[in-house]
ZAMARGU-4260 file (C-alpha; in steps of 0.2 Angstrom, whole numbers, plus 5000, padded with zeros to 4 digits):
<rodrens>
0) 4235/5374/5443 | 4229/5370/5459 | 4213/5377/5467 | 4208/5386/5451 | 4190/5389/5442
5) 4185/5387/5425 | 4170/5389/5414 | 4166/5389/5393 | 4154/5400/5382 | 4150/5395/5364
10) 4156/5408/5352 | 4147/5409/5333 | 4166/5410/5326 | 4180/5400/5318 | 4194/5397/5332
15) 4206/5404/5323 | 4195/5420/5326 | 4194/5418/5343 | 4212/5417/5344 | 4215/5431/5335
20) 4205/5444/5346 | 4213/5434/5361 | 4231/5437/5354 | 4226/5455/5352 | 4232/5463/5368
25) 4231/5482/5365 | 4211/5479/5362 | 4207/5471/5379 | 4200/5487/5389 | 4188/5488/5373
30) 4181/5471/5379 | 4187/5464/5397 | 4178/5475/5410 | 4192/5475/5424 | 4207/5477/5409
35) 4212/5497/5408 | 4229/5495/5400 | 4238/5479/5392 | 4255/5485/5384 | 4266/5470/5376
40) 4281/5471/5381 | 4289/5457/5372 | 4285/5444/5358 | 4292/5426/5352 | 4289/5420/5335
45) 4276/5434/5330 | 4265/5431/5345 | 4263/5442/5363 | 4276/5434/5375 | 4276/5446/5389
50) 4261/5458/5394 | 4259/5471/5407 | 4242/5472/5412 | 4234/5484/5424 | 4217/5476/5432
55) 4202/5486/5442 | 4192/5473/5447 | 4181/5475/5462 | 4191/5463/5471 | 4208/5466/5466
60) 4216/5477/5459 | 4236/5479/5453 | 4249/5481/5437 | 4257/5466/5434 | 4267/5457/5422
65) 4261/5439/5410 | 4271/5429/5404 | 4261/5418/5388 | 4264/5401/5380 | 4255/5399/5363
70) 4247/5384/5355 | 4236/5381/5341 | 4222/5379/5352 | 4227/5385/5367 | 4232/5400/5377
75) 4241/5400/5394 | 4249/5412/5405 | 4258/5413/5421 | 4264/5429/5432 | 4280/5434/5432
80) 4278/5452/5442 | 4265/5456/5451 | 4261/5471/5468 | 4245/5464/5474 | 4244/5446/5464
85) 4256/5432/5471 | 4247/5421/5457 | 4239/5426/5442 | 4239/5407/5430 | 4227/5404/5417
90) 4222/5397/5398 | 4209/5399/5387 | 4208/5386/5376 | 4197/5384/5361 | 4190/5370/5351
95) 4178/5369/5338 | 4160/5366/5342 | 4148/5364/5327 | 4148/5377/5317 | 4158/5387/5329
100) 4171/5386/5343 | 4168/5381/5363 | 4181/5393/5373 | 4186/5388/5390 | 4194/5399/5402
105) 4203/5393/5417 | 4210/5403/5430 | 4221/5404/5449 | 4223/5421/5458 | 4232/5423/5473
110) 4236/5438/5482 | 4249/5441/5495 | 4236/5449/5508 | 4224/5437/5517 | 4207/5432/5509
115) 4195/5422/5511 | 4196/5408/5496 | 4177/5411/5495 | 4184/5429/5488 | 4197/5421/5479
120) 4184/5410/5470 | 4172/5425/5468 | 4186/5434/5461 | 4189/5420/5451 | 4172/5419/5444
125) 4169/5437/5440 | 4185/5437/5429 | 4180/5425/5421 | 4162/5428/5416 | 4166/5445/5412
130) 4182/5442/5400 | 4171/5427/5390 | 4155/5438/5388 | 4167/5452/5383 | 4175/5441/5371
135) 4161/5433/5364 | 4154/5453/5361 | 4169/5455/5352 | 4171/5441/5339 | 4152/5441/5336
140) 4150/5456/5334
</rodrens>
């Protein structure tokens, strides 16, 4: 993923309960603040393989379909179908940290309508801050 931007949060959580929220697509407009709808629309081997997702963000906003690859520790996505979003590739990945987990989320956006890569990268950001604080709420309770 070229020009893409990342951060971690510590979560007080085995990963494997990390991963299990993460996995849990329906839930995500209870905890990511620009997420109003996630519908799976497929799955492989027990886990979510396609999503339709519908984000309101500030910056963005647009339906759009994810296509996900699964690993113990790791999550990753990639846009298959999107209006607004030309690019929409990410990963959390989560290791363990003391008596908890470290999460890491990574994430491109591009849209297919001129922006300034500040906004991009504001974008960016604001996803990301948002979706870990929202998952960390969520797993700690």
């Amino acid at each position: 993923m070229a020009d893409q931007t990342s951060a971690s949060i510590d979560i007080a959580a085995a990963p494997a309960e990390v991963m299990a929220v993460i996995a849990d697509f329906e839930d995500y407009p209870a905890w990511v603040d620009s997420i109003t709808s996630a519908e799976v629309l497929t799955t492989a081997d027990g886990r979510p393989d396609h999503v339709r997702m519908v984000l309101d963000h500030a910056l963005v906003k647009d339906t759009y379909v994810l296509a996900y690859g699964w690993a113990p520790d790791a999550v990753r996505w990639r846009l298959v179908e999107g209006t607004l979003l030309k690019t929409m590739d990410g990963a959390y990945e989560v290791r363990p940290q003391g008596s908890g987990t470290r999460v890491t989320y990574t994430l491109a956006v591009d849209v297919n309508m001129p922006m300034i890569g500040l906004f991009k990268r504001k974008a960016e950001k604001t996803i990301i801050d948002g979706a870990l604080k929202g998952l960390k709420k969520r797993v700690e309770g």
